[in-house]
C-alpha positions in Angstrom: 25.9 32.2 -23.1 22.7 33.2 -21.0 19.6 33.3 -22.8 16.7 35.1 -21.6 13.1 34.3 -22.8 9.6 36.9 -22.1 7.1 34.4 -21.3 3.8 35.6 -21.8 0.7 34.0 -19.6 -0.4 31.1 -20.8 -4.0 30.6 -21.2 -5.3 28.2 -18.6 -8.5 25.2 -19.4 -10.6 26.8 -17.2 -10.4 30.5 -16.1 -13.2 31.0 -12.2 -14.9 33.8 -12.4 -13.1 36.1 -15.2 -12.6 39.7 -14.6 -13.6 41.9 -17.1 -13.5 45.6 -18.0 -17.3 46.4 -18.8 -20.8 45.1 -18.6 -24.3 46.4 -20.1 -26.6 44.8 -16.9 -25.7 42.7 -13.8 -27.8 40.6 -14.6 -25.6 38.0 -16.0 -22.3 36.4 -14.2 -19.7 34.0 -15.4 -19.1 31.5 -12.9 -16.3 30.4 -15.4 -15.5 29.6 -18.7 -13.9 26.0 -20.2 -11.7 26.0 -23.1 -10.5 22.9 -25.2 -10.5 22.1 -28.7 -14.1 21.2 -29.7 -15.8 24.1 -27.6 -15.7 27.0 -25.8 -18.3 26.6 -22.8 -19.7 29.4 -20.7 -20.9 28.3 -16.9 -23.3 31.5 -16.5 -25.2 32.3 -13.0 -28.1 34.3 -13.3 -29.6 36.9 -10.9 -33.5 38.5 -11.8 -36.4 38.7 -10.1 -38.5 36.2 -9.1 -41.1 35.0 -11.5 -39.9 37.5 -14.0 -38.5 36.2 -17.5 -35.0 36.6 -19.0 -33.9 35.4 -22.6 -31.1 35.2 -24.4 -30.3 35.3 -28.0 -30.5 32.2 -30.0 -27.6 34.9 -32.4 -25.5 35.6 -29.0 -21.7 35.5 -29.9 -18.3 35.6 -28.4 -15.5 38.0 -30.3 -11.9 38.0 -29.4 -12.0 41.9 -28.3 -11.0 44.6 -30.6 -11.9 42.3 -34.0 -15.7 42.0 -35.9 -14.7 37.9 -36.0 -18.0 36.7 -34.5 -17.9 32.4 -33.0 -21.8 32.1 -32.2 -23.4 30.1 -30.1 -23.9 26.4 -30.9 -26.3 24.8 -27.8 -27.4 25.5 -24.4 -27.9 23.9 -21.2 -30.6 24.8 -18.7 -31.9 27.6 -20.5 -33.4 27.6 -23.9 -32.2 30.2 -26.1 -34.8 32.3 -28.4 -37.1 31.3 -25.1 -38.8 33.1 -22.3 -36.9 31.6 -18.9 -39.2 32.6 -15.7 -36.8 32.8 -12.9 -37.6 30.7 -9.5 -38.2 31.8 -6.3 -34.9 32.7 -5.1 -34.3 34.7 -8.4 -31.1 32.9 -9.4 -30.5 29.9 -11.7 -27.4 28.6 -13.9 -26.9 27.7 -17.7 -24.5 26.8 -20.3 -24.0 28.3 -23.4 -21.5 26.8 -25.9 -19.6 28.3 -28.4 -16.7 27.0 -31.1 -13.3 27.3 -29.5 -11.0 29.9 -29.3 -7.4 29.7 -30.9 -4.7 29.4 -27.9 -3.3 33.2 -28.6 -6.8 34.6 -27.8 -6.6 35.5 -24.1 -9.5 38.9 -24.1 -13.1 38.0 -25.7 -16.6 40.0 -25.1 -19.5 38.1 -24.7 -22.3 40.0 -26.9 -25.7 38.6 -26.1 -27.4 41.0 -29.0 -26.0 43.9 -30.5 -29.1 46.1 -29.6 -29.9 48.4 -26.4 -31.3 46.3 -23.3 -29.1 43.1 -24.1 -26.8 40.8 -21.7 -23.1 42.0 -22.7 -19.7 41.9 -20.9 -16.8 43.2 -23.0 -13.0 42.8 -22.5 -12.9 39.2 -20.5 -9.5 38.1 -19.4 -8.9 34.6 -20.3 -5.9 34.6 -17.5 -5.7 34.4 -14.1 -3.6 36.8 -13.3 -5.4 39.3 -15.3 -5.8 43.0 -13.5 -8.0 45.3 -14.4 -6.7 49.3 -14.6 -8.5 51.8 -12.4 -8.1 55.7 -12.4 -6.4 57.1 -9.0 -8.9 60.3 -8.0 -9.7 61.5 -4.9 -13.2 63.5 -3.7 -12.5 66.9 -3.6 -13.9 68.7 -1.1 -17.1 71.5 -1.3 -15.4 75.2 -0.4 -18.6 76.9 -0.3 -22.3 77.5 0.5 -24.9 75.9 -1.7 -26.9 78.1 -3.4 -30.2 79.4 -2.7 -33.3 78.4 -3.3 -35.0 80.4 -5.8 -36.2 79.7 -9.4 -34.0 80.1 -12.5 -34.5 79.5 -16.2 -31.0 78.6 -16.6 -30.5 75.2 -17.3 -28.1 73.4 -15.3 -25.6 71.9 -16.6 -24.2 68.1 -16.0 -21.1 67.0 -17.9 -18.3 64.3 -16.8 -16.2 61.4 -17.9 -16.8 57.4 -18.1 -13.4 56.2 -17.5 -12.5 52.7 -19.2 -15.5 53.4 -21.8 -15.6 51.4 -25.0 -18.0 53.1 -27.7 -19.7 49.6 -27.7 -21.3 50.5 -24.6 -23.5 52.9 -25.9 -24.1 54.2 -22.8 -26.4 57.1 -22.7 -27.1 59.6 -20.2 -30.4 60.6 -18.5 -32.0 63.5 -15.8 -35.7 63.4 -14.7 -37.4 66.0 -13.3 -41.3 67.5 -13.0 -41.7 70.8 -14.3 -44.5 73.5 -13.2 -47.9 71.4 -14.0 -46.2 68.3 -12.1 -45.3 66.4 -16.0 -42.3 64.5 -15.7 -39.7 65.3 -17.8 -36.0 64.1 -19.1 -33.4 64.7 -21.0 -31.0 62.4 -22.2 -27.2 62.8 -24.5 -25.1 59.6 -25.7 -21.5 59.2 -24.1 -18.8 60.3 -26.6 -16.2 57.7 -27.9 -13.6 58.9 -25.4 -15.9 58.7 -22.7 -17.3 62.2 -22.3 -20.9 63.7 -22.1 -22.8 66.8 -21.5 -26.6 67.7 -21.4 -28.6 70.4 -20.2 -31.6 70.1 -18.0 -34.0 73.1 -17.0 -34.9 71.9 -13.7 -35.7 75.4 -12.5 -34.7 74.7 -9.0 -31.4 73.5 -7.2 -32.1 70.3 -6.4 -31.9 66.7 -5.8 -32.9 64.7 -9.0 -32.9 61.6 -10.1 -30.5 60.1 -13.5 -29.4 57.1 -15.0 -25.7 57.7 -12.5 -28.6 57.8 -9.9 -29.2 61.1 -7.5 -27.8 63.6 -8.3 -27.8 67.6 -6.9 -28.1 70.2 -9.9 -28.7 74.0 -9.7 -30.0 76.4 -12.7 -27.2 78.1 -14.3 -24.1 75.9 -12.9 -21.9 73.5 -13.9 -21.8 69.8 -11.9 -19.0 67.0 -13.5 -19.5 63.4 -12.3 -16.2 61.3 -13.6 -17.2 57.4 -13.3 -14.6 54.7 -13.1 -16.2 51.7 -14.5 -13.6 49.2 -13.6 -14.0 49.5 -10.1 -18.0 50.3 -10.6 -18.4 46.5 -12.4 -16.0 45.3 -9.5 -18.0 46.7 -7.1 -21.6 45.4 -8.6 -20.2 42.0 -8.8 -21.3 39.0 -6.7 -19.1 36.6 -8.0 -15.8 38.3 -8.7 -12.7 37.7 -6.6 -10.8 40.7 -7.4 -12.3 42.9 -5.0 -10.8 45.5 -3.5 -11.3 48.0 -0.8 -12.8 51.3 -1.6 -14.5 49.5 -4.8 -17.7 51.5 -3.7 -15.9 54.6 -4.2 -15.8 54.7 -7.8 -18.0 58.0 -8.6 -16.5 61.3 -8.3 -18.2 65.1 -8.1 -16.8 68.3 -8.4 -18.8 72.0 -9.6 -18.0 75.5 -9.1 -16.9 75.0 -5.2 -20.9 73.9 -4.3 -20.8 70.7 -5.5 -22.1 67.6 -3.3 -20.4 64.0 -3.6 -22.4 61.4 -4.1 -22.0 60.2 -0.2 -23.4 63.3 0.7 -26.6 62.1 -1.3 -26.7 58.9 -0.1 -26.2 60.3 3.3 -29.2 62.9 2.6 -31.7 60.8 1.4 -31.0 57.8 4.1 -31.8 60.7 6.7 -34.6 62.5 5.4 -37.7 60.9 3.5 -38.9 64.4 2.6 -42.0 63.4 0.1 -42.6 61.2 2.5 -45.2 58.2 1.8 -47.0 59.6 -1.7 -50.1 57.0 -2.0 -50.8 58.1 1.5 -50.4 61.7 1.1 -52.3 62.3 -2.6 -55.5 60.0 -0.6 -55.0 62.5 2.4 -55.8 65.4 0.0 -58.4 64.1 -1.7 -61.7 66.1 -1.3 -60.3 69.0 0.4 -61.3 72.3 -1.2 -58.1 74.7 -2.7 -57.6 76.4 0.8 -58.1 73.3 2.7 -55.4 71.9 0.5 -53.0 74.6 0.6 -53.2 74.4 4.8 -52.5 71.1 4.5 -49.5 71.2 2.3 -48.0 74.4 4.5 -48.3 72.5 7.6 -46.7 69.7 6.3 -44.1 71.5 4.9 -43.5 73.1 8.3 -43.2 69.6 10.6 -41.2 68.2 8.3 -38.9 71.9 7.7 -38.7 71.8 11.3 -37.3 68.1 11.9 -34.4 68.7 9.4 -33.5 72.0 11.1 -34.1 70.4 14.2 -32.1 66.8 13.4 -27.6 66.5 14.3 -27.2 66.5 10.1 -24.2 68.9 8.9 -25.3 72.4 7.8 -24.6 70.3 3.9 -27.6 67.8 4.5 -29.9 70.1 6.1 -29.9 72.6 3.2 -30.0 69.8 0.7 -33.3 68.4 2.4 -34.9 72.0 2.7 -34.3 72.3 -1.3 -36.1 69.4 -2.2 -38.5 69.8 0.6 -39.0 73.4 -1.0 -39.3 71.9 -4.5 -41.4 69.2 -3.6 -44.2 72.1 -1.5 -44.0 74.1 -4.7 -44.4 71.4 -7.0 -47.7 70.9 -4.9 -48.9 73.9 -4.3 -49.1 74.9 -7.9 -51.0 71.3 -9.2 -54.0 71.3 -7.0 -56.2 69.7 -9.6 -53.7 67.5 -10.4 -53.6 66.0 -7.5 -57.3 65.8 -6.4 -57.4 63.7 -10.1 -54.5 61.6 -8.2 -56.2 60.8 -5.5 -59.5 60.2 -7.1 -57.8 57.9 -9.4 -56.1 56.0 -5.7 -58.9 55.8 -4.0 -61.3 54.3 -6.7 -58.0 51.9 -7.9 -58.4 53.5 -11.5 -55.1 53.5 -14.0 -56.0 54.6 -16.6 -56.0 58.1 -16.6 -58.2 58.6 -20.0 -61.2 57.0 -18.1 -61.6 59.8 -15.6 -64.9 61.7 -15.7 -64.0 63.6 -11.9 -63.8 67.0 -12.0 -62.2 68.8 -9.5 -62.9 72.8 -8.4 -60.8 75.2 -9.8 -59.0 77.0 -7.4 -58.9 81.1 -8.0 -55.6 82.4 -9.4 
């Protein structure tokens, strides 16, 4: 008689550097993790900046995933928890936390440092080596036509998308900056559903380049721009410690609109070539002092050097036009804030911060 048994992994004494499916902050990676009977032990490494402090939680916990069942930490070593740590030099350093000890079935845990926003958390940790993590197959569809034009609209654009491999213990939230007409910076921010999907609107009045918590991104009044984020191969990629790398990692964001759309590459690629804004300290201490037409000169005939080395540059048609939209958003943005600017560079030049404290007073240029 032939007898056939499913054997399921067993879960090793020591699992190097664990993959997992989600993290809060790189900050924090696990070298690797002991397991016996008395203790659970986590051999974490580090990586912040120099001189700067991290802490963690003298109530940080491990969970096996999926339950509320909470083990918390017993003792540390090399860090002391409840404490300010001020990282060395070379911003890395290694520590111990211990925990009580998991039962042999448990092979997934999180590591919750605190259960509030800003905290050191890595969820779904596989306690097996030959654990895998799942990534979405997608592929970067390509931009069938022109960008828009430049011109103003009070139509807010709209950014919507997907995190893919999103637990609602993430509480990941979603968040575009811009400056409106007097030069205030602005954002708007939505929470990520439970399945993964959000949606905001942001009345950046422009098409544009701007700046969110997914990083730059292009957005234009009165149209639709989806971002879909695989965060399996997103932590992957971040890593410095993990082994399960894989090629392509990097590409784990994907764009797509109403044919106009740019890919984040194309962003990347933009922004590596062009500098539009240029240096700003040097600029705002450059204007400083000149009367409204003075200013506006200077502003036109910067706008036109640097107009004029974009059109002039071997960029695709794609990069040029997204450089001359926020080159043209930038000028505007300038052009219509000249006091706020000579209060700028009032406030460089004399190495003043707070901006309460200013008694300057600039002309007033005629409308």
């Amino acid at each position: 008689m032939l007898v056939l048994f499913a054997c399921k992994e067993k879960r090793p004494a020591v699992i190097e550097t664990p993959v997992f499916d989600g993290w809060s902050t790189t900050t924090l990676e696990i070298e690797k993790i002991e397991m016996n009977d008395s203790a659970t032990i986590f051999h974490i490494k580090a990586f912040y900046y120099p001189n700067q402090w991290i802490r963690i939680y003298e109530g940080a916990f491990i969970r096996p995933s999926g339950t509320d069942e909470k083990l918390t930490v017993v003792k540390s070593e090399g860090i002391e928890l409840g404490k300010e740590f001020y990282m060395p030099e070379s911003g890395e350093t290694s520590f111990k936390l211990y925990f009580p000890p998991l039962k042999p079935e448990i092979t997934k845990i999180d590591f919750i440092e605190c259960e509030d926003a800003g905290c050191f958390n890595i969820w779904g940790i596989y306690l097996t080596s030959k654990a895998k993590v799942n990534v979405v197959s997608m592929t970067q569809k390509k931009c069938t036509q022109p960008l828009p034009a430049f011109e103003y609209s009070a139509k807010p654009a709209i950014l919507s998308g997907k995190f893919f491999g999103y637990s609602k213990d993430m509480n990941i939230e979603v968040t575009v900056h811009y400056a409106d007409f007097s030069g205030e910076s602005q954002s708007v921010k939505t929470s990520v559903a439970d399945d993964g999907t959000f949606s905001l609107e942001a009345h950046v009045g422009f098409p544009g380049i701007y700046y969110s918590s997914l990083g730059d991104i292009f957005l234009c009044p009165g149209q639709e721009v989806k971002w879909f984020v695989d965060l399996a191969k997103q932590n992957r990629y971040e890593s410095r410690l993990r082994k399960d790398k894989e090629p392509g990692d990097s590409l784990n964001i994907f764009t797509e609109g109403n044919g106009f759309f740019i890919s984040k590459a194309d962003i990347l690629k933009t922004r590596e070539s062009f500098n539009v804004s240029g240096d700003y300290a040097d600029i705002i201490t450059k204007l400083f002092g000149k009367n409204p037409q003075e200013y506006k000169d200077f502003i036109l005939n910067e706008y036109e050097e640097k107009l004029n080395a974009i059109r002039q540059s071997n960029s695709s048609e794609s990069e040029k036009t997204l450089s001359e939209a926020s080159l043209m958003s930038l000028t505007f943005q300038f052009l219509m804030n000249y006091e706020r600017y000579m209060y700028r560079g009032y406030m460089k030049i004399n190495n003043i911060t707070n901006w309460d404290t200013v008694t300057y007073k600039p002309e007033t240029p005629n409308k």
